[in-house]
DRENDO-1510 file (C-alpha; in Angstrom, 1 decimal, always signed):
<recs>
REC; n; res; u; v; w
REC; 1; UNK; -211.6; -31.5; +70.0 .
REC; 2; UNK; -211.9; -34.9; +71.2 .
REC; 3; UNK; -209.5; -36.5; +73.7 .
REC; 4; UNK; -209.1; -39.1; +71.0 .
REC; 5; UNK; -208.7; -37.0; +68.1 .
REC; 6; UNK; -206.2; -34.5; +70.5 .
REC; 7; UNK; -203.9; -37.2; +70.9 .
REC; 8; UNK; -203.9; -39.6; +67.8 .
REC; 9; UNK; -203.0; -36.0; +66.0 .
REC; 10; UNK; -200.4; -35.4; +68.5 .
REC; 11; UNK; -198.7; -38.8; +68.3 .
REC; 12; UNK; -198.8; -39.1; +64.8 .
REC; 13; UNK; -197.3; -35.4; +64.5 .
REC; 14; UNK; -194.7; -36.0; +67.2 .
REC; 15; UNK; -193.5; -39.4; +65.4 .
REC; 16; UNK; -192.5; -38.2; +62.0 .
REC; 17; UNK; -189.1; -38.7; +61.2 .
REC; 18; UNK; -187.4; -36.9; +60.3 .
REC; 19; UNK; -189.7; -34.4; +63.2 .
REC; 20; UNK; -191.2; -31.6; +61.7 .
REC; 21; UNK; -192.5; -28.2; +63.5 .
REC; 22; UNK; -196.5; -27.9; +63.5 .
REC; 23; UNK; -198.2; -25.5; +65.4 .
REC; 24; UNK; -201.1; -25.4; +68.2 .
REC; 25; UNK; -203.7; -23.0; +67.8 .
REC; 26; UNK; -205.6; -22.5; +70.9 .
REC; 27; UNK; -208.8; -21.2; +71.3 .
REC; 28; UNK; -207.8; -17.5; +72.4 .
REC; 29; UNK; -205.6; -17.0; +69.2 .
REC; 30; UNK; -202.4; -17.9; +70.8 .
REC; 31; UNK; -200.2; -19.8; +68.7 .
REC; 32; UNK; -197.8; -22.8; +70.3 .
REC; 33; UNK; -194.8; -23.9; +68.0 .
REC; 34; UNK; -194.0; -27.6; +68.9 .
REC; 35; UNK; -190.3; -27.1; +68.0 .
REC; 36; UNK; -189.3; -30.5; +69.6 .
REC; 37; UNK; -190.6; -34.1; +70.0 .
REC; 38; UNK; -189.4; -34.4; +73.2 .
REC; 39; UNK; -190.3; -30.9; +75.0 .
REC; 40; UNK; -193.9; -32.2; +74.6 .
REC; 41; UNK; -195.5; -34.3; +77.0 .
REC; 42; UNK; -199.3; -35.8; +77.0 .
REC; 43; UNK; -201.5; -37.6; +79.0 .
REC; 44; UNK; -205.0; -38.2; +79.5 .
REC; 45; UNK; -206.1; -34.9; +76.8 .
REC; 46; UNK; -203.9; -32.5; +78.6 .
REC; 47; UNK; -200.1; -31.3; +77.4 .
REC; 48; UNK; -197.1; -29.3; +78.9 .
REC; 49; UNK; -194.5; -27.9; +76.1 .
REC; 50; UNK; -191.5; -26.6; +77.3 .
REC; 51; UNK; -190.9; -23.8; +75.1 .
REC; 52; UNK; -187.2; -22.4; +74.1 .
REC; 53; UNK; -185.9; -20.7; +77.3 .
REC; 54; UNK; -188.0; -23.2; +79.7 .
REC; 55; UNK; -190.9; -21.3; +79.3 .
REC; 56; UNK; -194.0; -23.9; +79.8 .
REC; 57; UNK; -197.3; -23.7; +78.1 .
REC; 58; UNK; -199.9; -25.5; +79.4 .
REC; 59; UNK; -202.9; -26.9; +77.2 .
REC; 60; UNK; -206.0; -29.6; +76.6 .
REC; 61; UNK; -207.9; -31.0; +74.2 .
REC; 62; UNK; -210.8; -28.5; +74.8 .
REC; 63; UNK; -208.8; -25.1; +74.4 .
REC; 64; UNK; -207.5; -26.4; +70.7 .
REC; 65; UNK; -208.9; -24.9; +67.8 .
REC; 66; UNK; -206.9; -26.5; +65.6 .
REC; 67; UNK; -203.6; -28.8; +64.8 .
REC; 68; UNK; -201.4; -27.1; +61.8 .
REC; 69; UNK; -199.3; -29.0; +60.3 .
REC; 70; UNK; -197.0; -26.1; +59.8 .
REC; 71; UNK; -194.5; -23.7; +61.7 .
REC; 72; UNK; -196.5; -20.8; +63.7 .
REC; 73; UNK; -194.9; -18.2; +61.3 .
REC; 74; UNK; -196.3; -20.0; +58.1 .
REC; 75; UNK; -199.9; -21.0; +59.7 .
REC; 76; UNK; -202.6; -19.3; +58.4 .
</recs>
């Protein structure tokens, strides 16, 4: 995935009102629910989400498969 792409998706999908879960699929399988707007942070193709409990995950634009526009437990 493109920086460009990465982050156009993310902004658009982080700016819906009212928010919205959608999921990040990464290349190894694992599944990221973006639960909050603002527990996501990116910047120049790279993003930290600080996942329930303060757990961070750590991703770029090159170990996305794929933006789904759905909660993790309802993507395919």
């Amino acid at each position: 995935m493109t920086v460009e792409h990465f982050e156009e998706t993310i902004a658009a999908l982080m700016g819906r009102e009212p928010f919205q879960l959608f999921t990040v699929e990464l290349n190894t399988g694992e599944q990221i629910e973006i639960d909050h707007a603002r527990a996501l942070i990116v910047r120049d193709g790279a993003a930290v989400f600080l996942g329930p409990g303060g757990v961070p995950h750590l991703f770029d634009h090159e170990s996305v498969n794929q933006i789904i526009v759905a909660p993790a437990h309802t993507a395919a």
